[in-house]
N, C-alpha and C positions, 0 to 999 in steps of 0.2 A: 488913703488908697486911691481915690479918685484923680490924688494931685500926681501921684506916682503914674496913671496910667496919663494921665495927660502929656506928664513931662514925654512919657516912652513915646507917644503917638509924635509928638512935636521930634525927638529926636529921629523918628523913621524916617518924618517926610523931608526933613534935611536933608538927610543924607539920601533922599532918594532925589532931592533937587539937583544936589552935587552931581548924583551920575547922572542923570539928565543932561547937565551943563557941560560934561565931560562928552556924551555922546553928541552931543550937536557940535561943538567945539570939532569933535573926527568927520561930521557930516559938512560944517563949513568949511575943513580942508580938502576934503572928497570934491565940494562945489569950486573952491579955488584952483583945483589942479585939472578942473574939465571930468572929474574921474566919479562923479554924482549923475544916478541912475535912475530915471524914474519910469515906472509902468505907462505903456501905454491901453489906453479902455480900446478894445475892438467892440464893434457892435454888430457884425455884418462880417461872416469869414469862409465865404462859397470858394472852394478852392486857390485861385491864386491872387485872388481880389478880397481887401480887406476894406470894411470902412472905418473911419477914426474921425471923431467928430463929427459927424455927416458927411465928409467926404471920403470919396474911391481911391484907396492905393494898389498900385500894381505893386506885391508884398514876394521879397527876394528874403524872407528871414526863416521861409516855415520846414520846420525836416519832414513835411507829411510830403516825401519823395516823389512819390506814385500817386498823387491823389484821393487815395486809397479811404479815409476818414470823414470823403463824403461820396462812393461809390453805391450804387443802389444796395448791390447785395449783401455790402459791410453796414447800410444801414437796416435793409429787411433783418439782419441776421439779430441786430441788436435790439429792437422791437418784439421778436419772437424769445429773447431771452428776458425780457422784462415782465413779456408776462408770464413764465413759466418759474423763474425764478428771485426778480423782485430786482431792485437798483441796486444794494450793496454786497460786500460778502459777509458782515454780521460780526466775524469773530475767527481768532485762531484756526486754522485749517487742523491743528491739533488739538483744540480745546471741543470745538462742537464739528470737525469734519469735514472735508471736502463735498464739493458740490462736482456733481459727474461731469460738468464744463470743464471742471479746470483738470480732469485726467484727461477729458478729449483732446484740451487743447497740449497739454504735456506729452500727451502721444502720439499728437501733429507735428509738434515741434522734432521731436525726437526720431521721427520719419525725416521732414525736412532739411534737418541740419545731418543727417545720416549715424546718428549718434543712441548708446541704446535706451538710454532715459534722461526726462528732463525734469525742472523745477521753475516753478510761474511765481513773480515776485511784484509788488504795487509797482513800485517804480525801479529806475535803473542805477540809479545812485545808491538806495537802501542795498541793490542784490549786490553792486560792489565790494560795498565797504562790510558788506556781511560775510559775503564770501571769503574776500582774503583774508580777513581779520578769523575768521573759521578755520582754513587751510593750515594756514603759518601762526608760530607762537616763535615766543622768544627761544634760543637757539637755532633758528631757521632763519634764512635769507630770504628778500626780494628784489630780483633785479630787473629798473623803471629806465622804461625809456623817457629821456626828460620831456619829452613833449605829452605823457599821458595824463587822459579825463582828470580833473578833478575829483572825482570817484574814487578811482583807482590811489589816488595818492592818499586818502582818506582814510581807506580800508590797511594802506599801507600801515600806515601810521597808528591807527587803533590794533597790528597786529601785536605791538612786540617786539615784531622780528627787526633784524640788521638790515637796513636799506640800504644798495649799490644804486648809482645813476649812472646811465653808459648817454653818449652826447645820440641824438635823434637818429636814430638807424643804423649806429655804428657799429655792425657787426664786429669788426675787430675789440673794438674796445669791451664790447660783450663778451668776447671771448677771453681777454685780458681778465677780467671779475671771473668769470668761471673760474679762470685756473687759479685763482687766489680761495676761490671761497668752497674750497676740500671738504675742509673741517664741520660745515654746517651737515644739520641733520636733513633739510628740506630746503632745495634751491628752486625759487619758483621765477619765472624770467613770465614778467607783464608788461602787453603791449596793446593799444589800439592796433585794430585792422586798418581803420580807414582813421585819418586824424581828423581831429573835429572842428580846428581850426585851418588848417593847411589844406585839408584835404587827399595828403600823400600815402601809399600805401606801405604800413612795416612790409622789411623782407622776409616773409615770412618762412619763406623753406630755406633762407641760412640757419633762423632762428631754432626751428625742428632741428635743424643737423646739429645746432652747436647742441642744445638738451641733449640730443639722444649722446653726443659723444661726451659728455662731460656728466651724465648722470641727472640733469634738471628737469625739472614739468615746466608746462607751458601754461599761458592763461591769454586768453585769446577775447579781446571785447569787439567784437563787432555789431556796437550800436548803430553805426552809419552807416556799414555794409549791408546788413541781412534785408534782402528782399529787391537788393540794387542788383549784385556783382551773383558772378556766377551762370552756370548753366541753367542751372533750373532758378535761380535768384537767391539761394539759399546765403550766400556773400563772400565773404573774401576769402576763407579758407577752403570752399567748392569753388573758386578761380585759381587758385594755388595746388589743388589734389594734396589740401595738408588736414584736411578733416579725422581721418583717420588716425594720426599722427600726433592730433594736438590734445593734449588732457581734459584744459577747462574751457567751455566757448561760452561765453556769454553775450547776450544781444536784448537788444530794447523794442519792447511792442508799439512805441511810439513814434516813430518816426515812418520807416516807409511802410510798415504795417498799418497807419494812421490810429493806433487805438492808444492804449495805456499801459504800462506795467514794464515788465523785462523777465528772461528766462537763464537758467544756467542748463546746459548739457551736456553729457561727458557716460563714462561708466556708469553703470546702475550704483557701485560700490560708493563713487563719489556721490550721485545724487541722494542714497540712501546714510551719508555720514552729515549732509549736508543740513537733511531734514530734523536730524537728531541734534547737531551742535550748530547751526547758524543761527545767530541771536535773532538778526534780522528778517527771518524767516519764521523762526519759533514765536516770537512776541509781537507779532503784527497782524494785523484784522487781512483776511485772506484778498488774494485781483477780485474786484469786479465781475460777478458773472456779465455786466453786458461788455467789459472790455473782454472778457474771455470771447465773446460771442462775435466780438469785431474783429480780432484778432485771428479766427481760425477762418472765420468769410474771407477776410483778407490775402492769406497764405494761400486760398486756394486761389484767389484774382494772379497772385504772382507764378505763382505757377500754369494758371491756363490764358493768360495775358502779357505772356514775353514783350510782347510788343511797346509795353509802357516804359519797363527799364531800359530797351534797347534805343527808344526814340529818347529817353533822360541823357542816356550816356552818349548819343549822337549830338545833342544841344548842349550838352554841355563841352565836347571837346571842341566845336565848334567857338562858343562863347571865348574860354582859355586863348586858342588860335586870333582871337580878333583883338583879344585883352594886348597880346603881346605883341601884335603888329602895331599897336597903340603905344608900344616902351613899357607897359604897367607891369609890374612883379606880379605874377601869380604862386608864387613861394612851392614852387613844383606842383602845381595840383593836377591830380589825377582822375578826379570824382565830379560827382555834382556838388561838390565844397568848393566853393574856389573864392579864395581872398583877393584882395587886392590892397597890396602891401602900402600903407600913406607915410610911415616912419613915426611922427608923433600925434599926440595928441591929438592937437589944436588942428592938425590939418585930417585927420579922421572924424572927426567932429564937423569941420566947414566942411565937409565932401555930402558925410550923412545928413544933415542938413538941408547942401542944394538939392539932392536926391528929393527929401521928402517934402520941400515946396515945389518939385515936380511933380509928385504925385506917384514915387518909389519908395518905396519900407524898404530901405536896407540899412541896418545901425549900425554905428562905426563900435568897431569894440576895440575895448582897451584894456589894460594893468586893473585889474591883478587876470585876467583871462589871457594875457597874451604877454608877453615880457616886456618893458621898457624900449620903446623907438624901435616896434616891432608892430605896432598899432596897425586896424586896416580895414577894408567893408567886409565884410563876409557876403557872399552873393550863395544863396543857397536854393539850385535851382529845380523843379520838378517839373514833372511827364505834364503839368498843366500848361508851363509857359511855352511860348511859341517865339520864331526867329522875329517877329514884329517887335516883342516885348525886350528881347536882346538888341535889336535896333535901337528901342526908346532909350535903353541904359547907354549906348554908347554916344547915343547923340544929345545925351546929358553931360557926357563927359567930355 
């Protein structure tokens, strides 16, 4: 018996060496092709200055838009929520309960985005891939626009349902899969608001028109939008007047809200189907009450602080304008997203590079985040940096 359990033990770690040797084998081709990723340690992240190493970068990578994640009253609020309610959320919001933060901030949201109920999710990839995968099942369709979140294709894909791909914005071609996809039970058409690598905005009131005329729901992610675009900052479908219009809107607490998590909002019908069958929702430890607590301080800074997305959206059309009197591709951008297109690799990498022995964070991204000789910086700008800062970037390049 002993000899039998030895031989099992000897055979595990075999084969556990194999895959080992197999995974590193994928990570020295990952390294040979430029396309190996490693973390870098911050130590030091006060708005638009990071340090790394003991040194100071002027940091172009971070979605905290607005500044918003180190603003007094988004930190008083999180402090007051610590001790009132403690650092985590414990467990199930259906297992032992919501915490009265997370309806307050559901029913900020759901003001905000002018919508009549919402749902508060950890993060924004979980509330994706839970939602659609929720929504659609097999017999139902989903029609992607190719350039959407990795989220979103996730949830696709764990629905079931028959996926359509219409090429980046192409209304037409949108229309074309409409009229073929009669037969399905549920035609659900998903798109980014604002893209996340590009930066360009979906069309979004073709997209309203084509559903309403062809019988489809809409799914609307405004993770890079909400708290940027808009009248009151609410995002990209309160800049469109397609709020009312659109079924499912989903958006991220992380970015120009500077907290954590992500919300869905829409009908009460829909938020109420959603808390009963979204796996991702049902079987996950509840947001944070201190990210609840950052997140509703914050909505209220966007709302009585127009002035932060107005001065975002002024630097950065400004920035785009300077790129392209330079020749550089800025791949349509319209936001504080704005790429700059290098083609491959090897020249995304020596750009990001000379950047950060300047003393610039801005990472070259590549494959599998961007398509083959499509590589490029991403410059991701906020209400912190100043025209000096935009000067230093150009006169590196």
């Amino acid at each position: 018996m002993p000899a039998r359990r030895s031989l099992g033990v000897g055979g595990n770690a075999f084969g556990l060496l194999r895959i080992m040797q197999e995974l590193q084998k994928e990570l020295d081709h990952a390294r040979d092709a430029g396309l190996y990723r490693e973390m870098k340690v911050i130590s030091f992240a006060p708005e638009k200055d990071i340090v790394i190493g003991g040194k100071k970068y002027l940091n172009f990578s971070s979605n905290n838009y607005l500044g918003l994640s180190t603003h007094p009253d988004v930190k008083k609020a999180v402090k007051a929520a610590v001790d009132k309610y403690g650092a985590g959320g414990t467990s199930s919001r259906l297992v032992a309960g919501g915490l009265e933060i997370h309806e307050e901030l559901e029913t900020k949201i759901a003001a905000f985005k002018h919508c009549e109920a919402a749902l508060v999710f950890p993060s924004g990839f979980q509330a994706n891939a839970g939602i659609i995968s929720a929504l659609v099942k097999e017999g139902d369709c989903l029609i992607m626009d190719r350039l959407n979140h990795a989220s979103l294709w996730d949830g696709a894909k764990l629905s079931g349902a028959r996926i359509f791909v219409y090429p980046h914005k192409d209304t037409a071609a949108l229309e074309s899969i409409l009229k073929r996809a009669k037969q399905y039970r549920r035609k659900l058409i998903v798109t980014d608001t604002v893209f996340s690598m590009d930066g360009d905005f979906a069309p979004l009131k073709d997209i309203v028109s084509l559903a309403k005329k062809y019988g489809a729901w809409t799914f609307f992610d405004e993770a890079h939008a909400t708290g940027v675009f808009g009248q009151n900052g609410s995002g990209l479908c309160e800049h469109f007047g397609v709020e009312k219009d659109a079924d499912v809107i989903m958006g991220t607490l992380s970015k120009a809200l500077g907290s954590q998590g992500a919300f869905v909002c829409g009908k009460k019908t829909l938020i109420d189907y959603l808390v009963n069958f979204c796996r991702s929702f049902i079987y996950t430890t509840s947001l944070s009450p201190i990210s609840c607590a950052a997140a509703l301080a914050a909505i209220k800074v966007v709302e009585s602080e127009p002035e932060r997305r107005e001065g975002l959206l002024e630097l950065s059309r400004g920035f785009r304008e300077k790129l392209a009197k330079k020749g550089f591709d800025t791949a349509g951008s319209q936001s504080q997203i704005i790429p700059m297109i290098t083609g491959s690799v090897e020249r995304a990498k020596k750009l990001s590079d000379k950047f950060f022995s300047e003393g610039i964070f801005a990472p070259a991204i590549r494959p599998p985040t961007v398509p083959e000789n499509e590589c490029r910086i991403r410059f991701s700008l906020t209400s912190e940096h100043t025209e000096q800062d935009i000067d230093r970037v150009l006169e590196v390049l």
